[in-house]
N, CA, C and O of each residue as an XYZ file, in Angstrom:
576
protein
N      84.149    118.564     73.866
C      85.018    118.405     75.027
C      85.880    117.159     74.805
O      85.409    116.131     74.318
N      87.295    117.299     75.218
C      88.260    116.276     74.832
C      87.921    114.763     75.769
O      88.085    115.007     76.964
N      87.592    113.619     75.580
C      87.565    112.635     76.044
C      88.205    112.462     77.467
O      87.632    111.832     78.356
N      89.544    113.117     77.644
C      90.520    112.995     78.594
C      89.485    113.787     79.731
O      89.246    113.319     80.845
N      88.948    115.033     79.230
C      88.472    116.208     80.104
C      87.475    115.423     81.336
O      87.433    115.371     82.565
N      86.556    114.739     79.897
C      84.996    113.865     80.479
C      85.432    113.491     81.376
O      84.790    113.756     82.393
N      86.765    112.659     81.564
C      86.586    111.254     82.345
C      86.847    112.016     84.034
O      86.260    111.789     85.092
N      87.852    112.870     83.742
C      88.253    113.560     84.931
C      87.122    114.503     85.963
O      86.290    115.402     85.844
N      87.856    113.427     87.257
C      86.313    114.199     88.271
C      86.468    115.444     88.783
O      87.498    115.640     89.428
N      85.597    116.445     88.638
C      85.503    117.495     89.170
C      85.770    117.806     90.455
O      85.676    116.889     91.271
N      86.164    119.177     90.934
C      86.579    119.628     92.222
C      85.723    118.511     93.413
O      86.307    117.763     94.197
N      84.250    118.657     93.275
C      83.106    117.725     93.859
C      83.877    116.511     94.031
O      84.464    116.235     95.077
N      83.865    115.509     92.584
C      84.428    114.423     92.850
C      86.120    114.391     93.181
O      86.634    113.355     93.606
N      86.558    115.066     93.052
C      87.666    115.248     94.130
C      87.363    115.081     95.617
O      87.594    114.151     96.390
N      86.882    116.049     95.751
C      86.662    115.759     97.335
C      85.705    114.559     98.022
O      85.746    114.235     99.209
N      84.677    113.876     96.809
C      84.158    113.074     97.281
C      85.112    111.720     97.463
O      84.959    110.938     98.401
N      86.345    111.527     96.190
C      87.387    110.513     96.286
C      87.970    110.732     97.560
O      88.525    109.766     98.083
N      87.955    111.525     98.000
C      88.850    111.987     99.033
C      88.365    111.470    100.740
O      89.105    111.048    101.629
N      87.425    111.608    100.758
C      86.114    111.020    102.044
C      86.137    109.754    101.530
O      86.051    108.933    102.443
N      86.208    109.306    100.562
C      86.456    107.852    100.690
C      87.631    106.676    100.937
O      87.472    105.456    100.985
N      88.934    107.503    101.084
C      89.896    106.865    101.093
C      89.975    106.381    102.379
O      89.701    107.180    103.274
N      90.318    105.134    102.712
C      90.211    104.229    103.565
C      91.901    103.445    103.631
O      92.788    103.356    102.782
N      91.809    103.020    104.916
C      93.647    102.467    106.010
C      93.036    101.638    106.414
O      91.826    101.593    106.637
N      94.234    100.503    106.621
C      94.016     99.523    107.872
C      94.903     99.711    108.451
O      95.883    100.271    107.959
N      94.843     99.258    109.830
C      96.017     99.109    110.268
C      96.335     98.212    111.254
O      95.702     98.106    112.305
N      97.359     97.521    110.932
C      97.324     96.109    111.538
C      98.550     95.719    112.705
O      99.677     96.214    112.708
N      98.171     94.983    113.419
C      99.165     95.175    114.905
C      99.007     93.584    115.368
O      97.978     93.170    115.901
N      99.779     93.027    115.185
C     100.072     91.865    115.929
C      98.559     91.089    115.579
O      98.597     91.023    114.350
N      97.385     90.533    115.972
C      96.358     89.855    115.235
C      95.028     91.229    115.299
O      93.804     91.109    115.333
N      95.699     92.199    115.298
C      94.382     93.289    115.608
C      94.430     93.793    114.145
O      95.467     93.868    113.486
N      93.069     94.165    113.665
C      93.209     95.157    112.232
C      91.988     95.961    112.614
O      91.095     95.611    113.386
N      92.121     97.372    111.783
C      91.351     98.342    112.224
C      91.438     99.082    111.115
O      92.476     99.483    110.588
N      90.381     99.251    110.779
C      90.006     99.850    109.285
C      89.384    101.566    109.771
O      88.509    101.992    110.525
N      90.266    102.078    108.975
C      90.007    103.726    109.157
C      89.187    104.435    107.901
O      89.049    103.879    106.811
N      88.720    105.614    108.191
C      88.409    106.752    106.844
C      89.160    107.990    107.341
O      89.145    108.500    108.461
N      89.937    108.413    106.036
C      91.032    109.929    105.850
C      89.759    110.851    106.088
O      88.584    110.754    105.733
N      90.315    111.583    106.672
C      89.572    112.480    107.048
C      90.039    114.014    105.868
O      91.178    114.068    105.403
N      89.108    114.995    105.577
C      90.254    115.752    104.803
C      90.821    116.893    105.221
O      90.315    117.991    105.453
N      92.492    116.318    105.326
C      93.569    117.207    106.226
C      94.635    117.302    106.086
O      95.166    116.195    106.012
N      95.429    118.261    105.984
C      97.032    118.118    105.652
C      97.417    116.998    105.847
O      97.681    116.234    104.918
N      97.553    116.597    107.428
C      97.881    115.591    107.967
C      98.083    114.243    107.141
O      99.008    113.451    106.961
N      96.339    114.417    106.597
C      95.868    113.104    106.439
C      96.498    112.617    104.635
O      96.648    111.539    104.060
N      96.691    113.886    104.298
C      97.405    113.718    102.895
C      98.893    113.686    102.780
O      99.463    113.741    101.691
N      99.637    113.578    104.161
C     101.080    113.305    104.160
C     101.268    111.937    104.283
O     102.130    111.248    103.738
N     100.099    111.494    105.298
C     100.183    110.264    105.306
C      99.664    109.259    104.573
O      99.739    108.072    104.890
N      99.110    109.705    103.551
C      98.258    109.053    102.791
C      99.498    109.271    101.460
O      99.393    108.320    100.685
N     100.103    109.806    101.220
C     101.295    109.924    100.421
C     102.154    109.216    101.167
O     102.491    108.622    100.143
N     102.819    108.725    101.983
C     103.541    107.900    103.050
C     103.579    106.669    103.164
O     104.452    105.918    103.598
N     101.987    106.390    102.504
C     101.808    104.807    102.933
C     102.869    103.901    101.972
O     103.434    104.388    100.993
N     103.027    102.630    102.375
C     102.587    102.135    103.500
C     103.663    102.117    104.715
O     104.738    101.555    104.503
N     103.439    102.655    105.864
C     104.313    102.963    107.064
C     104.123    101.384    107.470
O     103.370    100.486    107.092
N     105.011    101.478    108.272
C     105.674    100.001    108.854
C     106.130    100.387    110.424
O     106.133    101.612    110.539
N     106.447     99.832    111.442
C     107.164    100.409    112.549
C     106.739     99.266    113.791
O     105.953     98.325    113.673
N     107.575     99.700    115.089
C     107.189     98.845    116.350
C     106.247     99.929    116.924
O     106.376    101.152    116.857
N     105.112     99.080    117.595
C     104.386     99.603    118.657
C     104.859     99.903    119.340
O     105.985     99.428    119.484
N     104.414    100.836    120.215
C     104.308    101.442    121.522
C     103.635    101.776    122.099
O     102.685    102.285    121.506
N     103.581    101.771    123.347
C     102.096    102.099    124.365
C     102.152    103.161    125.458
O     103.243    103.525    125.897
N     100.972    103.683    125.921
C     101.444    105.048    126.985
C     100.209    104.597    127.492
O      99.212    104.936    126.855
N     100.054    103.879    128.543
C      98.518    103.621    129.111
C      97.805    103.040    128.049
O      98.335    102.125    127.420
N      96.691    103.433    127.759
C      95.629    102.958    127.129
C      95.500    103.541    125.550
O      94.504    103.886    124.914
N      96.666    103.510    125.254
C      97.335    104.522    123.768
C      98.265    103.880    123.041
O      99.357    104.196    123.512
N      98.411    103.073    122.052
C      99.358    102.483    121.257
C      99.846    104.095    119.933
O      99.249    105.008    119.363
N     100.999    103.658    120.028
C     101.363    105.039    118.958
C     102.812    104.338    118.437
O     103.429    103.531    119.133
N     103.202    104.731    117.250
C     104.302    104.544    116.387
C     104.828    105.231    115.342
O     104.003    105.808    114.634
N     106.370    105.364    114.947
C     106.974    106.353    114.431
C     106.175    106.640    113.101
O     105.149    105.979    113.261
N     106.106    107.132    112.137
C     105.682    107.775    111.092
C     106.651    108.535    110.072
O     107.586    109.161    110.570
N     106.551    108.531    109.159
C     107.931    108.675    108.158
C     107.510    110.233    107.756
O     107.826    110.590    106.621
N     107.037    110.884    108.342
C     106.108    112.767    108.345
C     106.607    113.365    108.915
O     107.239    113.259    109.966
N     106.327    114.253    108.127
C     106.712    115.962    109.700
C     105.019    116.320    109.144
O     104.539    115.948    108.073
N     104.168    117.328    110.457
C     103.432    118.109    110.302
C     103.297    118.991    111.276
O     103.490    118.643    112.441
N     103.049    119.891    111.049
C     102.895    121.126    112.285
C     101.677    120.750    112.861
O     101.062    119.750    112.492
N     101.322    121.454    113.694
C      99.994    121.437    114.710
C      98.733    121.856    113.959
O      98.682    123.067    114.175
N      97.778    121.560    113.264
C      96.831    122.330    112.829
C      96.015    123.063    113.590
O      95.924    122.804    114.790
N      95.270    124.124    112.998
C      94.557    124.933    113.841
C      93.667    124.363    114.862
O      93.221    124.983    115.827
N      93.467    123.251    114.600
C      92.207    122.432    115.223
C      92.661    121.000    116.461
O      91.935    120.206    117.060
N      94.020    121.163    116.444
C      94.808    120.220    117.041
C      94.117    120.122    118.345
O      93.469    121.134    118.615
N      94.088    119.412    119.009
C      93.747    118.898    120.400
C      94.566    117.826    121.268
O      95.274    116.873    120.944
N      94.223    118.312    122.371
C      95.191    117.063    123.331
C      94.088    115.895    124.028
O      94.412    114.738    124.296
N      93.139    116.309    124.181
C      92.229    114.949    124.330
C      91.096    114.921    123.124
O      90.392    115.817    122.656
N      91.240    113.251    122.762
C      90.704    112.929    121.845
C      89.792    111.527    122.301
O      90.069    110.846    123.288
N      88.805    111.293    121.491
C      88.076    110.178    121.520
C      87.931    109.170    120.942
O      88.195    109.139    119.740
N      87.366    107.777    121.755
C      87.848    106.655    121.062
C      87.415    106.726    119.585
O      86.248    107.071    119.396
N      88.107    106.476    118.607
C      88.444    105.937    117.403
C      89.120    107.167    116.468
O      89.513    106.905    115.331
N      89.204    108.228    116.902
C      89.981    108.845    116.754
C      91.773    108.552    116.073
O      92.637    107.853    116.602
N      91.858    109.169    115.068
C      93.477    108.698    114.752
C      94.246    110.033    114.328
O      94.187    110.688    113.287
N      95.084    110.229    115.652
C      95.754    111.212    115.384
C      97.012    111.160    115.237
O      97.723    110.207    115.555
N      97.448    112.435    114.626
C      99.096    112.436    114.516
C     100.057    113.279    115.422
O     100.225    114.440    115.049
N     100.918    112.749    116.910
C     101.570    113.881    117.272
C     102.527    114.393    116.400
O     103.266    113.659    115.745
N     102.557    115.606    116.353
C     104.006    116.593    115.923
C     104.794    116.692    116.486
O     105.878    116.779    115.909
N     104.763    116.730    117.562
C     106.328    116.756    118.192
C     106.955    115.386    118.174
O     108.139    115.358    117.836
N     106.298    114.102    118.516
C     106.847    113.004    117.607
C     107.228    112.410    116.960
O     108.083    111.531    117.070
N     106.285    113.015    115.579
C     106.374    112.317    114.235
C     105.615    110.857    114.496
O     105.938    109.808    113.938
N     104.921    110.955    115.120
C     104.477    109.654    115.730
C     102.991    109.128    115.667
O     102.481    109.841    116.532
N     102.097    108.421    115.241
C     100.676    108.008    115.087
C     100.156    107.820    116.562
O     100.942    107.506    117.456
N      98.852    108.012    116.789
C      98.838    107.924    118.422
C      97.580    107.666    117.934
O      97.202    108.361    116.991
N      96.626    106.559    118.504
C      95.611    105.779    118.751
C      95.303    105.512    120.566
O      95.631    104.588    121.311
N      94.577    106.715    120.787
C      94.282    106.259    122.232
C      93.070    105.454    122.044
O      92.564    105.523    120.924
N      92.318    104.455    123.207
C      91.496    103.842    123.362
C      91.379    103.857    124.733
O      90.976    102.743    125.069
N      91.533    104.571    125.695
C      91.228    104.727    126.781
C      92.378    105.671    127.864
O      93.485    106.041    127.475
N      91.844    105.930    129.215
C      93.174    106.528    130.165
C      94.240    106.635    129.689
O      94.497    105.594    129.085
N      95.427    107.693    129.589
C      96.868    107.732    129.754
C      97.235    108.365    130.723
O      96.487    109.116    131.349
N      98.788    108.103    131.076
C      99.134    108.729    132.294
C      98.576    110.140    132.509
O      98.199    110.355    133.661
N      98.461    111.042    131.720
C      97.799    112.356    131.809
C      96.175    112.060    131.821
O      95.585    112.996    132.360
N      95.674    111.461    131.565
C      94.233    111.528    132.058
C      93.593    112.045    133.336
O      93.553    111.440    134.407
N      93.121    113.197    133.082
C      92.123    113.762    134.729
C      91.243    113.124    135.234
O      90.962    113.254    136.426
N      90.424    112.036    134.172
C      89.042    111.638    134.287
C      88.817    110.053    133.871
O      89.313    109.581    132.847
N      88.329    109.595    134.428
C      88.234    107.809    134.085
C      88.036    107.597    133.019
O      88.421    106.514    132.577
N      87.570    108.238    132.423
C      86.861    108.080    130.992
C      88.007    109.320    129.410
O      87.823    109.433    128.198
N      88.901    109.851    130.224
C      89.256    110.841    128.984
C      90.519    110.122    128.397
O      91.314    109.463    129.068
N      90.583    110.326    127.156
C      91.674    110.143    126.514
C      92.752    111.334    126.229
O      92.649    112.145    125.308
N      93.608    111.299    127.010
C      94.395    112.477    127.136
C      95.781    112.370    126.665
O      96.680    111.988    127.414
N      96.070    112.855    124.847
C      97.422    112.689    124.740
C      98.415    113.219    125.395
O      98.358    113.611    126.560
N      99.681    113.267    124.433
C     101.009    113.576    125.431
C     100.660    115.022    124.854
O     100.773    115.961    125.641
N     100.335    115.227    123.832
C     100.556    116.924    123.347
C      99.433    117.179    122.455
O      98.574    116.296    122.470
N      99.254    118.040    121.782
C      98.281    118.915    120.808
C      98.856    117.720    119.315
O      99.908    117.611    118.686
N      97.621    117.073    119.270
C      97.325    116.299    117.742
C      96.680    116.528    116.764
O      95.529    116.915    116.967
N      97.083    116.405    115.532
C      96.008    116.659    114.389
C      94.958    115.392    114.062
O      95.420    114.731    113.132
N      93.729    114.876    114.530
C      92.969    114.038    114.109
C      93.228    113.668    112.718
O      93.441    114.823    112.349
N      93.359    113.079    111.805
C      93.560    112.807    110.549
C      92.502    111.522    110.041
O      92.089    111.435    108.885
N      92.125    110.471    111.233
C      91.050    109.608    110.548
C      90.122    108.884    111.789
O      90.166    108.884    113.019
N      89.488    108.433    111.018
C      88.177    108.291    112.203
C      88.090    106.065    111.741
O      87.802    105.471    110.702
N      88.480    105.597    113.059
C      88.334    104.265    113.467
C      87.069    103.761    112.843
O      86.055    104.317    113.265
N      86.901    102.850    111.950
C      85.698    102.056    111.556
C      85.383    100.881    112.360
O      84.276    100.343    112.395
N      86.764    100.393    113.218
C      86.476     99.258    114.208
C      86.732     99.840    115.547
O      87.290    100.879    115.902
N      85.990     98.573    116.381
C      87.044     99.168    117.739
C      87.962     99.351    117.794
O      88.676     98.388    117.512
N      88.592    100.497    118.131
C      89.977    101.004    119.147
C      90.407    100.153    119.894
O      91.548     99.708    119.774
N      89.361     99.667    121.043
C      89.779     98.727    121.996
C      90.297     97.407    121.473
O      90.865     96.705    122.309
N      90.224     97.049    120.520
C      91.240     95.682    120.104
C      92.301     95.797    120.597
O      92.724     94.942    121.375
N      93.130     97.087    120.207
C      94.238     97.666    120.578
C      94.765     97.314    122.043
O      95.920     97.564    122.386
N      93.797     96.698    122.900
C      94.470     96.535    124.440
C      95.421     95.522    124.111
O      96.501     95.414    124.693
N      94.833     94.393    122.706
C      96.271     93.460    123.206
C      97.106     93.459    122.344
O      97.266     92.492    121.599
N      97.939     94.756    122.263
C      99.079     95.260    121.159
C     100.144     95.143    122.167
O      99.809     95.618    123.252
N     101.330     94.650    122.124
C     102.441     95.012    123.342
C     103.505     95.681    122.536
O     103.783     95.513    121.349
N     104.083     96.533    123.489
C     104.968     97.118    122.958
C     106.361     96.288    122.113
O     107.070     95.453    122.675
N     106.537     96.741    120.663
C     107.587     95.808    119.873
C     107.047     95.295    118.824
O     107.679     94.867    117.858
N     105.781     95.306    118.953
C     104.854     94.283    117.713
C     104.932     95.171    116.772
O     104.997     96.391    116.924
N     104.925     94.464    115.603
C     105.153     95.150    114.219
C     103.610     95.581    114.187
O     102.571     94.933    114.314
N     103.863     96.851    113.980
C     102.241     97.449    113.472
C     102.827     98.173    111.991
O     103.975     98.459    111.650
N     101.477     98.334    111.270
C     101.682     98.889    109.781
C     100.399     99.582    109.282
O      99.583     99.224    110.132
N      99.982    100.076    108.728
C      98.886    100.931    108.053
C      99.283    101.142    106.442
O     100.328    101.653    106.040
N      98.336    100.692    105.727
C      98.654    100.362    104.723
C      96.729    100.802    103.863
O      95.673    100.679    104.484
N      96.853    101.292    102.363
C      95.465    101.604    101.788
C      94.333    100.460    102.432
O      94.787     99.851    103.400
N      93.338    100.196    102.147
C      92.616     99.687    102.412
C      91.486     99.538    100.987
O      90.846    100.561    100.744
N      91.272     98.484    100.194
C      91.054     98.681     99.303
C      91.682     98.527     98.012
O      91.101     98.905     96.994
């Protein structure tokens, strides 16, 4: 077997590189370390990096532009949970809820603006995120 062949990881270690790829993402003195989840989504943006942009907030939800298009995946949802990192589509936009938005039914739900694709799962609190104001340079960038 050719030397080149050995070194190269199998379908397995493909997908195991893949569960390991890790984001931060940083907002004014907040950083929040993510894991890619494996998803279209999560491989546009992971080809994308490193995104740059101003915050924005919708209630208890910081979100910012994104240099992507993705459609809705089959699995898309409109309420999501804390540490959750999803991507709206009709945006183009990153959306990090951490608590209530104006659409929230319930004290406790995180209710986006539309149907999101989850793409990575929060390793820190979400809630740092309360003291992001809208304008602050946020960025997401590898981790690692």
């Amino acid at each position: 077997m050719p030397l080149a062949a050995a070194s190269r990881p199998g379908r397995a270690g493909l997908e195991g590189l893949r569960r390991m790829r890790k984001i931060v993402i940083r907002a004014g003195g907040v950083a929040i370390r993510a894991r890619l989840l494996d998803t279209p989504t999560a491989e546009r943006i992971w080809a994308a990096l490193p995104i740059e942009a101003a915050a924005r907030t919708w209630g208890e939800e910081v979100y910012f532009d994104a240099p992507v298009s993705s459609a809705a995946e089959p699995d898309a949802r409109v309420v999501v949970k804390p540490g959750d990192i999803a991507f709206w589509p009709d945006g183009d936009a990153i959306a990090i809820g951490f608590g209530p938005t104006p659409l929230s039914r319930t004290r406790g739900e995180i209710r986006l603006a539309g149907p999101c694709n989850v793409w990575a799962e929060a390793l820190d609190d979400v809630r740092q995120l309360k003291s992001v104001h809208p304008g602050v340079a946020i960025s997401v960038q590898e981790d690692g």
